[in-house]
Each structure stands twice: as C-alpha cells, then as structure tokens.
The first five atom37 places (N, CA, C, CB, O) and aatype in JSON, in Angstrom:
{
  "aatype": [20, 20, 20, 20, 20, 20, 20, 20, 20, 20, 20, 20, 20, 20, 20, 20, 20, 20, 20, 20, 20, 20, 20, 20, 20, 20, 20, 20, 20, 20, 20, 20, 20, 20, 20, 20, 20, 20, 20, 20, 20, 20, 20, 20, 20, 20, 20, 20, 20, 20, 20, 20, 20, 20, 20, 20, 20, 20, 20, 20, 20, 20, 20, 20, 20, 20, 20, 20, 20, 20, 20, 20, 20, 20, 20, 20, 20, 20, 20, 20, 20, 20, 20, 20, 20, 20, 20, 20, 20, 20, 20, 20, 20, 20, 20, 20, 20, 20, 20, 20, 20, 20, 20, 20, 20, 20, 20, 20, 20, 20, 20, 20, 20, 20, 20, 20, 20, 20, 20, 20, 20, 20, 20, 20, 20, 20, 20, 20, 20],
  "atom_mask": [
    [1, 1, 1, 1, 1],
    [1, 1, 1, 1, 1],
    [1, 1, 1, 1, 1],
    [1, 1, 1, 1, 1],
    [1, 1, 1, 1, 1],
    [1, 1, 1, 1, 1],
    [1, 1, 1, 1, 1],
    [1, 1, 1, 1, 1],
    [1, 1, 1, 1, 1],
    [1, 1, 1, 1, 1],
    [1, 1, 1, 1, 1],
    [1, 1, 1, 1, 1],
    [1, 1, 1, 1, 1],
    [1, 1, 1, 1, 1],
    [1, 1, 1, 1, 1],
    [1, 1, 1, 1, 1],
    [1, 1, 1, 1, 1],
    [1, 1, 1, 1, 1],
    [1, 1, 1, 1, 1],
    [1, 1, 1, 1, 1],
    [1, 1, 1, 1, 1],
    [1, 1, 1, 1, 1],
    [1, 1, 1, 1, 1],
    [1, 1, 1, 1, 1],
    [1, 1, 1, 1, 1],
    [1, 1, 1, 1, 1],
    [1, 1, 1, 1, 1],
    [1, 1, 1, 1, 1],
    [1, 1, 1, 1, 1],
    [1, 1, 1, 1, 1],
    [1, 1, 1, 1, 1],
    [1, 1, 1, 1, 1],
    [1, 1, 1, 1, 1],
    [1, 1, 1, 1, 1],
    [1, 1, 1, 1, 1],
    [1, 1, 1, 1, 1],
    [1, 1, 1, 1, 1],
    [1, 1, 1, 1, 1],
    [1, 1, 1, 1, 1],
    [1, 1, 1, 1, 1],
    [1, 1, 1, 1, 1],
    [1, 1, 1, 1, 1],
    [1, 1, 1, 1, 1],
    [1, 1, 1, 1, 1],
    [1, 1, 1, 1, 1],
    [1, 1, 1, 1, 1],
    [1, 1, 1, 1, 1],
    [1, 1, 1, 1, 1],
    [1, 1, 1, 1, 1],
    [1, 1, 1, 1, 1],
    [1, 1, 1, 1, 1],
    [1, 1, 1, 1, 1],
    [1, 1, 1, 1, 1],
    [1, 1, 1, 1, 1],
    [1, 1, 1, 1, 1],
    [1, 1, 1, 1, 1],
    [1, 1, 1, 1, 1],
    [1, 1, 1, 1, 1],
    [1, 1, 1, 1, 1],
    [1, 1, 1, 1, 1],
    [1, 1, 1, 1, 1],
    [1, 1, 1, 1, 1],
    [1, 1, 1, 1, 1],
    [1, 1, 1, 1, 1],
    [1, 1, 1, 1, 1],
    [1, 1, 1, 1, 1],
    [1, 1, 1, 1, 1],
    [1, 1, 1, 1, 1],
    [1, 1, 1, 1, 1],
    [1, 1, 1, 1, 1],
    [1, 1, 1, 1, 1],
    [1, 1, 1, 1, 1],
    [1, 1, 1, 1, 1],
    [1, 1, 1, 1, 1],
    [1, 1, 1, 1, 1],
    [1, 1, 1, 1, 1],
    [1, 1, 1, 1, 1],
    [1, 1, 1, 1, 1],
    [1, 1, 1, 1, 1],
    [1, 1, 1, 1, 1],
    [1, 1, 1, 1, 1],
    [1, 1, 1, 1, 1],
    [1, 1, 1, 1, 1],
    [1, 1, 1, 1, 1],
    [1, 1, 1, 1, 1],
    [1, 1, 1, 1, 1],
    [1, 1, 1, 1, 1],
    [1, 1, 1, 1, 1],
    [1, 1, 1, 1, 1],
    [1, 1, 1, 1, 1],
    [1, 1, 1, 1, 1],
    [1, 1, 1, 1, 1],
    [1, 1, 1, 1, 1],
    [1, 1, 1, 1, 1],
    [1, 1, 1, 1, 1],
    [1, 1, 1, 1, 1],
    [1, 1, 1, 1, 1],
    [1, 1, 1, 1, 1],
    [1, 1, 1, 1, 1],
    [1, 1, 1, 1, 1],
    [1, 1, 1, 1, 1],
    [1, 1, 1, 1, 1],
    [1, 1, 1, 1, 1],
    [1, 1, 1, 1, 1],
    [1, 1, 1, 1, 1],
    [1, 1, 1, 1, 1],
    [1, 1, 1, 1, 1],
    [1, 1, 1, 1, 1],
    [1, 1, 1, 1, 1],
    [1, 1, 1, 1, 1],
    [1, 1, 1, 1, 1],
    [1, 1, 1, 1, 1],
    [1, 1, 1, 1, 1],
    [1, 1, 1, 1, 1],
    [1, 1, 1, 1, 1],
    [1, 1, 1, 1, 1],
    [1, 1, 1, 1, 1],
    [1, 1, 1, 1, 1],
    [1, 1, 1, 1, 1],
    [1, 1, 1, 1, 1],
    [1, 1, 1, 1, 1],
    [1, 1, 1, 1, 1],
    [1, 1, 1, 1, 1],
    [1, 1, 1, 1, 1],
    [1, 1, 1, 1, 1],
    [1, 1, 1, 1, 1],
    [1, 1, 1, 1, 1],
    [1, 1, 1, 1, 1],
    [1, 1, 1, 1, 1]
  ],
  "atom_positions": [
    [[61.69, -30.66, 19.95], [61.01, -31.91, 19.66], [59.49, -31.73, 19.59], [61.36, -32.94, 20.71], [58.93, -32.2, 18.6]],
    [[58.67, -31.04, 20.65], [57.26, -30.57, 20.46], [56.99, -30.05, 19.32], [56.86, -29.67, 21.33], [55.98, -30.22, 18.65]],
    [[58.16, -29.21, 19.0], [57.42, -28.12, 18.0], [57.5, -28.93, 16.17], [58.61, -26.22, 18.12], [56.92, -28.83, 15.09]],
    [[58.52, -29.65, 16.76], [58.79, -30.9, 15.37], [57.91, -31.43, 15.0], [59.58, -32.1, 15.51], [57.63, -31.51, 13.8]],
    [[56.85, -32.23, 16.52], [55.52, -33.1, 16.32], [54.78, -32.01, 16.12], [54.93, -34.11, 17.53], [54.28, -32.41, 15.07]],
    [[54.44, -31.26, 16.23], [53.02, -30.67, 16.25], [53.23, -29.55, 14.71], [52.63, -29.67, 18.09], [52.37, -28.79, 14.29]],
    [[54.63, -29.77, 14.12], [54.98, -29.09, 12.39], [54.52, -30.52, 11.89], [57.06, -28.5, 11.78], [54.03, -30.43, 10.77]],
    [[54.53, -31.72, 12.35], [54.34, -33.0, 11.37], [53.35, -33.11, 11.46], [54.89, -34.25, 11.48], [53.0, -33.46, 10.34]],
    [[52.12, -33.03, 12.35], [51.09, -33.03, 12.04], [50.48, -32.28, 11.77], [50.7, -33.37, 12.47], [49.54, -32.93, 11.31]],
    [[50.19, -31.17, 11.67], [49.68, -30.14, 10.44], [50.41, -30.19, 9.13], [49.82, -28.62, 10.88], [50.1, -29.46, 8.19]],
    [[51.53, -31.17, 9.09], [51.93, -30.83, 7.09], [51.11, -32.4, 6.66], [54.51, -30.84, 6.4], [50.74, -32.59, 5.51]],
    [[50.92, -33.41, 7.7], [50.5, -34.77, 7.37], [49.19, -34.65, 7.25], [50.85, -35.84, 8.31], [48.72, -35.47, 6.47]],
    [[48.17, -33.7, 7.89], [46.82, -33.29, 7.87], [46.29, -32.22, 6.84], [46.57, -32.82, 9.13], [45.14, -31.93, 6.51]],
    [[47.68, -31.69, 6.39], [46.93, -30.81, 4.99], [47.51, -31.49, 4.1], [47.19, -29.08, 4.67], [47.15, -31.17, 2.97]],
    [[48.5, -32.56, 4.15], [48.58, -33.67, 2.72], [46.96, -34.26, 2.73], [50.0, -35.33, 2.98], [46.12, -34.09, 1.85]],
    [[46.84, -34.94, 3.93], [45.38, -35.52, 3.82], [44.5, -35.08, 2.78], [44.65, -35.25, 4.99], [44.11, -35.62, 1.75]],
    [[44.23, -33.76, 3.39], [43.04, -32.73, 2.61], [43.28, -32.69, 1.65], [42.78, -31.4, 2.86], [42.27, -32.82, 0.96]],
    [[44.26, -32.55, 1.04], [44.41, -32.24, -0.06], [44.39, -33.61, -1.26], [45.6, -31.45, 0.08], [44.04, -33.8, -2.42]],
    [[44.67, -33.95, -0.73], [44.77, -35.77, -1.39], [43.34, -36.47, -1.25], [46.02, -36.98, -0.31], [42.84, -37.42, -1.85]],
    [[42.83, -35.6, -0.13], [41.26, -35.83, -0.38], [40.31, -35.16, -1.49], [40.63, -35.43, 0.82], [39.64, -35.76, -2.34]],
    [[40.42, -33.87, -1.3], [39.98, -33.01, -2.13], [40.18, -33.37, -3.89], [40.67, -31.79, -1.64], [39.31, -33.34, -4.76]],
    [[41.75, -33.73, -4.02], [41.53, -34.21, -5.22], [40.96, -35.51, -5.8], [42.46, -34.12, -5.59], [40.57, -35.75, -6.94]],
    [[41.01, -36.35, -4.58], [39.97, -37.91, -4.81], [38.93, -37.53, -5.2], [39.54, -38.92, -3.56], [38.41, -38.06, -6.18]],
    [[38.29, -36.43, -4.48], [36.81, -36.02, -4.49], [36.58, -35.63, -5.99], [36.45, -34.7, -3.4], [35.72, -36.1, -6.74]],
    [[37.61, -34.59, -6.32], [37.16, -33.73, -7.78], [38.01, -35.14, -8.47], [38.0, -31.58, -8.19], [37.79, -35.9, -7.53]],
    [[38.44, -35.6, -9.0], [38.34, -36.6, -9.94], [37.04, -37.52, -9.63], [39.67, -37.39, -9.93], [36.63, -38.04, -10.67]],
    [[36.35, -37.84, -8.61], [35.12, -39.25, -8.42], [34.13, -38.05, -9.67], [34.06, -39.7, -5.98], [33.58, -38.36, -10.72]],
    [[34.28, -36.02, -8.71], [32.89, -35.71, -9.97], [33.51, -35.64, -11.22], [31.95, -34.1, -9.84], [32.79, -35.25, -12.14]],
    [[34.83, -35.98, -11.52], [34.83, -35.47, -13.02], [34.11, -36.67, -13.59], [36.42, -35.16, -13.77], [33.36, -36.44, -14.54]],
    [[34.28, -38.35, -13.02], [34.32, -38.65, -13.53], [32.77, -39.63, -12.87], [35.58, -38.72, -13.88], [32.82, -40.84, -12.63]],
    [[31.51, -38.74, -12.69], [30.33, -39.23, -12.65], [30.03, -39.59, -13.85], [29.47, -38.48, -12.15], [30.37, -39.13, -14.94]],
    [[29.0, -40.88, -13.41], [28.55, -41.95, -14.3], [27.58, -40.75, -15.06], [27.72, -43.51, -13.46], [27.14, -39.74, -14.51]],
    [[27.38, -41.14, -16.44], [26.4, -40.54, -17.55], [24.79, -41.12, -16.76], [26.82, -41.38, -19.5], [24.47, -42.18, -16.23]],
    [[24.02, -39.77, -17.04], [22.38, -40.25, -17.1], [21.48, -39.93, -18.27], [21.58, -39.61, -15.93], [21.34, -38.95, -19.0]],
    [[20.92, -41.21, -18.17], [19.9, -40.46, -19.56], [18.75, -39.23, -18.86], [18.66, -42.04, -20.49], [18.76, -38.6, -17.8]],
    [[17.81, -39.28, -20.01], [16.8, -38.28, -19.57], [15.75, -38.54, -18.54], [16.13, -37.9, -20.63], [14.76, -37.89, -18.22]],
    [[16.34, -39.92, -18.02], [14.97, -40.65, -16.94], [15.83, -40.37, -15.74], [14.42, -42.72, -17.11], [15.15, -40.01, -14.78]],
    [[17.2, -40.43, -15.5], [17.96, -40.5, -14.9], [18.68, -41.85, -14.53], [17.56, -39.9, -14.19], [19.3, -42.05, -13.48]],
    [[18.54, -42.49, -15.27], [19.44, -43.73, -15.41], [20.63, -43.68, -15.54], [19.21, -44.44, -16.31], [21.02, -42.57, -15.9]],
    [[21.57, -44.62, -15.37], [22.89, -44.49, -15.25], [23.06, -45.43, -16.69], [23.59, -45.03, -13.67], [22.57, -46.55, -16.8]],
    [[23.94, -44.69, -17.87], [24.23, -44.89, -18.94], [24.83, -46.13, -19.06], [24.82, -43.99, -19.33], [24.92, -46.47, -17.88]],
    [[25.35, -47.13, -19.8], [26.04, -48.13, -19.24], [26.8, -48.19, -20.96], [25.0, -49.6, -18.42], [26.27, -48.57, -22.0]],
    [[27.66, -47.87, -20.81], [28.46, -47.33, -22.3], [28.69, -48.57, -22.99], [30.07, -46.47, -22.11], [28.33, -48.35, -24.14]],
    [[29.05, -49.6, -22.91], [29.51, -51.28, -22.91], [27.81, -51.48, -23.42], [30.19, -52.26, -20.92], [27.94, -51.68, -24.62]],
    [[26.84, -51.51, -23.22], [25.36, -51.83, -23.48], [24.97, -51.04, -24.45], [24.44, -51.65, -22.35], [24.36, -51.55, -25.38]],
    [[25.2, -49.77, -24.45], [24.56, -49.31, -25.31], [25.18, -49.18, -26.71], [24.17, -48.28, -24.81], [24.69, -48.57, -27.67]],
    [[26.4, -49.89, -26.68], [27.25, -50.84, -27.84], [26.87, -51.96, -28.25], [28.48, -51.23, -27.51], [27.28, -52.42, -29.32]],
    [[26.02, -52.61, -27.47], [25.58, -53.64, -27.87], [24.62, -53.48, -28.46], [25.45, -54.38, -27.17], [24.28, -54.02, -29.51]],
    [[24.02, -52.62, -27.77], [22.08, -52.05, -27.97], [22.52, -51.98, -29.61], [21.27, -49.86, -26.98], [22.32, -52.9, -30.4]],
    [[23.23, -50.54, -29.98], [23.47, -50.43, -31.45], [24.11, -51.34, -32.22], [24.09, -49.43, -31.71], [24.02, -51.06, -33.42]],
    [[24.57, -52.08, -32.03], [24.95, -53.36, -32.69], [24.28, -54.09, -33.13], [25.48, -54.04, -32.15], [24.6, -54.64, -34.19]],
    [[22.82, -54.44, -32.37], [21.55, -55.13, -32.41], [20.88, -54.46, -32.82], [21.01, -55.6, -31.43], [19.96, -55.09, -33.36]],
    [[20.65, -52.49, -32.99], [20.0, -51.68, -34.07], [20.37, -52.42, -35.47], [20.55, -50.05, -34.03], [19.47, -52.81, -36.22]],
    [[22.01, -52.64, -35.84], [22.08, -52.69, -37.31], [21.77, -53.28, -37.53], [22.79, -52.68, -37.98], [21.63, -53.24, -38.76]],
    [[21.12, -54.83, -36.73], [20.17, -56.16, -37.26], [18.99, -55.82, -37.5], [19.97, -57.33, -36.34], [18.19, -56.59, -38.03]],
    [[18.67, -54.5, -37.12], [17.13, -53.96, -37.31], [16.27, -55.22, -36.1], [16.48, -54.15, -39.46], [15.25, -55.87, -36.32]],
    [[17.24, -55.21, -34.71], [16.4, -55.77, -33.35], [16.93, -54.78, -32.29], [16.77, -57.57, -32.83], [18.09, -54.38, -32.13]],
    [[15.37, -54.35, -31.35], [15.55, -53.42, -30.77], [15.08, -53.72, -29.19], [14.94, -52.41, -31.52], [14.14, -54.46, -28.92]],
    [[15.69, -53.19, -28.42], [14.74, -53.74, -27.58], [13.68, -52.95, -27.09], [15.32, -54.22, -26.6], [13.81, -51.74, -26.89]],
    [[12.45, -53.71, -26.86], [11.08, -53.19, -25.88], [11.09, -53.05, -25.08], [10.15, -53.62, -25.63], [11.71, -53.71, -24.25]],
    [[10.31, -51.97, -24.83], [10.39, -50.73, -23.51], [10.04, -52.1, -22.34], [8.73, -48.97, -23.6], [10.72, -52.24, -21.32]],
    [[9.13, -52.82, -22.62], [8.79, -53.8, -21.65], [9.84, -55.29, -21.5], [7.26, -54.17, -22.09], [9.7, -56.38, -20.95]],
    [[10.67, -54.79, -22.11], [11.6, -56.08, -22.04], [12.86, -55.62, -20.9], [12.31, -56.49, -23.8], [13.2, -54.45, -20.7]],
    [[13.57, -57.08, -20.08], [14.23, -55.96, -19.84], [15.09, -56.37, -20.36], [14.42, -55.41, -18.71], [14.79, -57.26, -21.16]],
    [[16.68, -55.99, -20.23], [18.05, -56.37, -21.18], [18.51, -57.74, -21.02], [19.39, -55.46, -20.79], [19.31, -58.24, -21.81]],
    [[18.03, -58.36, -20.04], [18.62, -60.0, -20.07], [17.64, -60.51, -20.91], [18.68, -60.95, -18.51], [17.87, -61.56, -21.52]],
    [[16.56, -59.92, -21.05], [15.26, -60.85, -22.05], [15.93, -60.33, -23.32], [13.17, -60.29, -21.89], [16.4, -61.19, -24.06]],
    [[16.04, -59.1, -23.65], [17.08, -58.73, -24.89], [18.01, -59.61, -25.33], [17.9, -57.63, -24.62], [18.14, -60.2, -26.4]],
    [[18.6, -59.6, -24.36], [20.06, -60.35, -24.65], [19.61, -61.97, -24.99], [21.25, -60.27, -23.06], [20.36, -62.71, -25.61]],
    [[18.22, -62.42, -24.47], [18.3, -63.88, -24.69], [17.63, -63.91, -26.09], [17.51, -64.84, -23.49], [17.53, -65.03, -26.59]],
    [[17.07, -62.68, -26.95], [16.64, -62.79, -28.16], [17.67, -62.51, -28.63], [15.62, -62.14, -28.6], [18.0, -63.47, -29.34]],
    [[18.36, -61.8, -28.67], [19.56, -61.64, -29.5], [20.55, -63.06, -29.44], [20.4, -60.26, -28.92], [20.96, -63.65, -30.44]],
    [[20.75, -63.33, -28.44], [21.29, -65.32, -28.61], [20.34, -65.6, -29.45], [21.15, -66.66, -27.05], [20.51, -65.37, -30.65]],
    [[19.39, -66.04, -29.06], [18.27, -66.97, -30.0], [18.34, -66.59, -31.45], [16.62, -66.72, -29.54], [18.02, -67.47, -32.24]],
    [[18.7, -65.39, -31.94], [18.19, -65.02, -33.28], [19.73, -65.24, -33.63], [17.32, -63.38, -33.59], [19.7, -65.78, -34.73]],
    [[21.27, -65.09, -33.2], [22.21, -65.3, -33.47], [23.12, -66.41, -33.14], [22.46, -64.49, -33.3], [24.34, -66.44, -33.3]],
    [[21.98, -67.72, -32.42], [22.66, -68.56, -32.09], [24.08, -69.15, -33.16], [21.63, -69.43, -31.78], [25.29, -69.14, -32.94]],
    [[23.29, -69.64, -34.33], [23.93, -70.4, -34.85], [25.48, -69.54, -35.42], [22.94, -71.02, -35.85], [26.56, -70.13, -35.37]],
    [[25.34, -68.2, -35.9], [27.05, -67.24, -36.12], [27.99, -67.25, -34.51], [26.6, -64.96, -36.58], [29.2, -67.36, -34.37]],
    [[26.76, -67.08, -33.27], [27.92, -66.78, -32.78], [28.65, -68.29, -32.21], [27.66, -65.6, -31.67], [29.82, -68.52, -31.89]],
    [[27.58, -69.08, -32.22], [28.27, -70.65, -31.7], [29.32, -70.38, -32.4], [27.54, -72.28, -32.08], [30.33, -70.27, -31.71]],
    [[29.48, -70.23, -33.65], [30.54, -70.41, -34.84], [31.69, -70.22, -34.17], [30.46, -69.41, -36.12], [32.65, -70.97, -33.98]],
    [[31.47, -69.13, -33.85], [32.74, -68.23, -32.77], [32.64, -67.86, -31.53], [33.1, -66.95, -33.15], [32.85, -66.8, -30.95]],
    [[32.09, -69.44, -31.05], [32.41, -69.55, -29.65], [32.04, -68.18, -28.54], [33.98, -69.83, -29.68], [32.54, -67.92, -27.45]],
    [[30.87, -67.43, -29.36], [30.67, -66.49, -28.41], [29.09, -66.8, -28.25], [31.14, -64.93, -28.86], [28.35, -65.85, -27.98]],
    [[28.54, -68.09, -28.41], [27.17, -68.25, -27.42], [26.25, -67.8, -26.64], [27.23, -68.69, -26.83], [25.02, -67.71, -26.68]],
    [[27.41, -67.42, -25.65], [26.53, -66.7, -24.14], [27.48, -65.31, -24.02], [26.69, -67.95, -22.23], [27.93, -64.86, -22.97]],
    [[27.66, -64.81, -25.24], [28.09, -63.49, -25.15], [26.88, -62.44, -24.86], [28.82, -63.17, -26.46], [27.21, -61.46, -24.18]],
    [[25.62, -62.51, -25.25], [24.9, -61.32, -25.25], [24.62, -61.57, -23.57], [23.48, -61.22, -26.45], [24.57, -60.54, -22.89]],
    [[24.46, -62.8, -22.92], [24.13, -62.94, -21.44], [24.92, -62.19, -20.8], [24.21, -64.22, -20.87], [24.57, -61.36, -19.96]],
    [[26.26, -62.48, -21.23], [27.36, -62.2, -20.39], [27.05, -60.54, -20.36], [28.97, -62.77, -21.05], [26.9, -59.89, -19.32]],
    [[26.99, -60.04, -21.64], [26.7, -58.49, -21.69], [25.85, -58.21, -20.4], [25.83, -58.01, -23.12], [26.15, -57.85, -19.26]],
    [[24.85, -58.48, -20.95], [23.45, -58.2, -19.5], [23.85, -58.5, -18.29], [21.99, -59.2, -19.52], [23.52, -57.7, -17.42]],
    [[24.63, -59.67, -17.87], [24.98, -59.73, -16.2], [25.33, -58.78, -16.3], [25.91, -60.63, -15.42], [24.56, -57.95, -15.82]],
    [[26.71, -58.18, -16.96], [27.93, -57.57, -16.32], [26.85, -56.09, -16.69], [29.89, -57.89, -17.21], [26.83, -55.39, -15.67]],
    [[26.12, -55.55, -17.66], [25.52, -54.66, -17.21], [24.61, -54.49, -16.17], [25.18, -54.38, -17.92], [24.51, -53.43, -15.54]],
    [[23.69, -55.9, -15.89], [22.98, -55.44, -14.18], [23.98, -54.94, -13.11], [22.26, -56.89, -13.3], [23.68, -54.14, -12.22]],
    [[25.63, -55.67, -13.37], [26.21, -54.84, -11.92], [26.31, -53.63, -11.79], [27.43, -55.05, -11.53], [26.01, -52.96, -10.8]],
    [[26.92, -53.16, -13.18], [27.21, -51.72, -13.15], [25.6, -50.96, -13.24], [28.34, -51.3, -14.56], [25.54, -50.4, -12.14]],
    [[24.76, -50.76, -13.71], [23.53, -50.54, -13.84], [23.24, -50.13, -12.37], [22.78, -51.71, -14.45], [23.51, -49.1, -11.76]],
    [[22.49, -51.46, -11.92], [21.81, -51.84, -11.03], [22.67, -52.3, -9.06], [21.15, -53.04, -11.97], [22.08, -52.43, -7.99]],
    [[23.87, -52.37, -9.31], [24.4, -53.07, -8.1], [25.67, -51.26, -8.55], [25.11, -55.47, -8.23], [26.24, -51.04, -7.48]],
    [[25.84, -50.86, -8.94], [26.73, -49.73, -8.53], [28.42, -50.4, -8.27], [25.99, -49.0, -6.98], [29.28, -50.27, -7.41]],
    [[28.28, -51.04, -9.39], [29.88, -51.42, -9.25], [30.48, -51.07, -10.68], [30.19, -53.22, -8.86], [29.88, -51.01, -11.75]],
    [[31.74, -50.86, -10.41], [32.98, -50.79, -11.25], [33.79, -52.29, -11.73], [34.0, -49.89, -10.36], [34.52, -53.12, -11.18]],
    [[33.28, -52.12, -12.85], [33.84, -53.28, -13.21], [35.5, -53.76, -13.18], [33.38, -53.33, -14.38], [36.33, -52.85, -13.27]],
    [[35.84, -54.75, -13.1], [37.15, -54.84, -12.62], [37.67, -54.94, -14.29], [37.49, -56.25, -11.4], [36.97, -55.04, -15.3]],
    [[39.13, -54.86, -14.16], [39.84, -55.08, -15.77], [39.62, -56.13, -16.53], [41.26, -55.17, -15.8], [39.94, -56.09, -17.72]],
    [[38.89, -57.52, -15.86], [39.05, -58.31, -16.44], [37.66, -58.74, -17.16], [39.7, -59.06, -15.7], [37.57, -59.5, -18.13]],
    [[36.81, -58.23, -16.61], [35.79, -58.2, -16.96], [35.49, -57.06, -17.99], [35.14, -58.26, -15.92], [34.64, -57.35, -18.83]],
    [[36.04, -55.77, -18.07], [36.1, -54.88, -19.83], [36.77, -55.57, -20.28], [36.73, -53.33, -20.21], [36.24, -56.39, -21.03]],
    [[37.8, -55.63, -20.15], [38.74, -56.32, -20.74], [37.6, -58.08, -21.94], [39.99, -56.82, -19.0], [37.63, -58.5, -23.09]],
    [[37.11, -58.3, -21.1], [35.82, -59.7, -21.47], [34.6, -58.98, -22.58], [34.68, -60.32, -19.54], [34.24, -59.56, -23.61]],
    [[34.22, -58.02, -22.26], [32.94, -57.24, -22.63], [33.38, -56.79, -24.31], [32.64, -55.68, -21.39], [32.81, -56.95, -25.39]],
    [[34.74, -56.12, -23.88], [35.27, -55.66, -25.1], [35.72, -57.01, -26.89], [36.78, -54.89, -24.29], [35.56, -56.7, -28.07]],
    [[36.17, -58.17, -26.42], [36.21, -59.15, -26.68], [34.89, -59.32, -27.24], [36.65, -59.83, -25.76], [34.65, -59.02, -28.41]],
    [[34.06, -59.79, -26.47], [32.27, -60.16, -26.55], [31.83, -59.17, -27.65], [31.19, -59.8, -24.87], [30.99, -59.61, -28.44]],
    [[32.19, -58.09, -27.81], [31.57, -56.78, -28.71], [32.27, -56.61, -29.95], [31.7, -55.31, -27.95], [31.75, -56.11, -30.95]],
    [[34.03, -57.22, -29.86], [34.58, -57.31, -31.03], [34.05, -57.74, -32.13], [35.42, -57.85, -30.93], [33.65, -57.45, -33.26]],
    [[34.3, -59.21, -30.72], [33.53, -60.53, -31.52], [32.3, -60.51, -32.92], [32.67, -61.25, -30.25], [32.15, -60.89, -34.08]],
    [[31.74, -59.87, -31.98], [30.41, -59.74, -32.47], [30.04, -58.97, -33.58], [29.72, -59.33, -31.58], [29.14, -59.27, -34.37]],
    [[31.12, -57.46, -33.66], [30.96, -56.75, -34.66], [31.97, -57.23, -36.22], [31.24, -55.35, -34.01], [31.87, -56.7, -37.33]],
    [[32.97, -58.45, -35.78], [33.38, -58.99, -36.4], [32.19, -60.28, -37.1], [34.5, -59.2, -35.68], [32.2, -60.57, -38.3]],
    [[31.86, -60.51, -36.75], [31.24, -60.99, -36.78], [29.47, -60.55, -37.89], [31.53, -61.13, -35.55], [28.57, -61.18, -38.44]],
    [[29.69, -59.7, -37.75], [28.36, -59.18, -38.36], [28.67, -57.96, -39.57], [27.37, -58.51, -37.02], [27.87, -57.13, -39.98]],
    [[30.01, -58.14, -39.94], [30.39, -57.49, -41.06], [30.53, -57.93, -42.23], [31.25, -57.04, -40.92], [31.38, -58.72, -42.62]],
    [[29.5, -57.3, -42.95], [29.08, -58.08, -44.58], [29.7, -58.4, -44.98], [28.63, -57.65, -45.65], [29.27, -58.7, -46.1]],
    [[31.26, -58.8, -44.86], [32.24, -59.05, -45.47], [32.11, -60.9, -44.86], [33.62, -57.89, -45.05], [32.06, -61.91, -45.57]],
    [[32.09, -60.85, -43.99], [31.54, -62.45, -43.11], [30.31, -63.31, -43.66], [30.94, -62.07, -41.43], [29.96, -64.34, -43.08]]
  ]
}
C-alpha cells in the first residue's frame, strides 16, 4: 500500500510537469507579435488600419486609435448607418485598447463581433456597392 502511494505520486507529479511544460511551450509559440517599437501587434486593427489605407485615411502618429476610429465614423457615417454598423470603428478601438493596452484575450464573442464589424465594412466599401 506505501509503495502504491508513493508510485502515485511521482506518476501524478511528472503528469503535472509535463502538462506544464507543454502549457508553457504552446503560451511561447504562441507570443503576441511586436512591431519595431515593441508594441504588441493587434491583428483585428491593423485590418482595419488597411481598410482605412484604401480610403486613402491614415492615421497620425499623434492621434490615438479611438480618435482614428471617431474620424473614420465621421467620414463614413452616412454608408455605414446604411448597414447598421455606426459604432463599428469604436467598437474596433475599445476591443483593441483591451487587447493592446489591458493584456487580454479576447473572448469568442467578441472576434467573433470584430470579424462581422470588418466584413461589414469591407463589404461595404467594394466598388461594386
């Protein structure tokens, strides 16, 4: 019976490790992108960013992305009211300050939202429209 407990806990303590170890090497495979400042990339934004390149609107180094995002409403109010996507470029910018700036992972429902917001939008802005 001793030798039973003390075989279960060394096979339950190198499952651990090991189930740790691989948590660990998947978190680095899957570190966040930095640019050349060391910023944390925000892949969802910088879809938008180029989206708002093909309008030939960019944003300023002195702006920050919610002031972006409120020119890009303003200059697209009236298409995206059309299609009910209004406060889509806002929505962009919150949900990028979390991940950005607050170090969170966005939950499914919220890509799941972003992706929608970006469809939208590129539907939206195709010369065919």
């Amino acid at each position: 019976p001793r030798g039973a407990g003390a075989l279960f806990v060394v096979v339950a303590t190198a499952w651990l490790i090991r189930r740790l170890v691989r948590k660990l090497r998947w978190r680095q495979w899957r570190l966040p992108q930095v640019d050349a400042t060391g910023h944390r990339i925000v892949e969802f934004y910088e879809r938008f960013a180029r989206l708002m390149q093909s309008l030939n609107l960019q944003r300023a180094e002195t702006q920050t992305q919610h002031e972006f995002a409120l020119e890009a409403a303003t200059l697209l109010q009236p298409r995206l009211q059309a299609i009910n996507l209004a406060g889509g470029p806002g929505e962009i910018a919150d949900l990028f300050y979390k991940v950005r700036f607050g170090d969170q992972t966005l939950p499914a429902s919220d890509i799941a939202r972003v992706d929608e917001l970006l469809t939208g939008m590129e539907r939206m802005l195709r010369p065919d429209n």
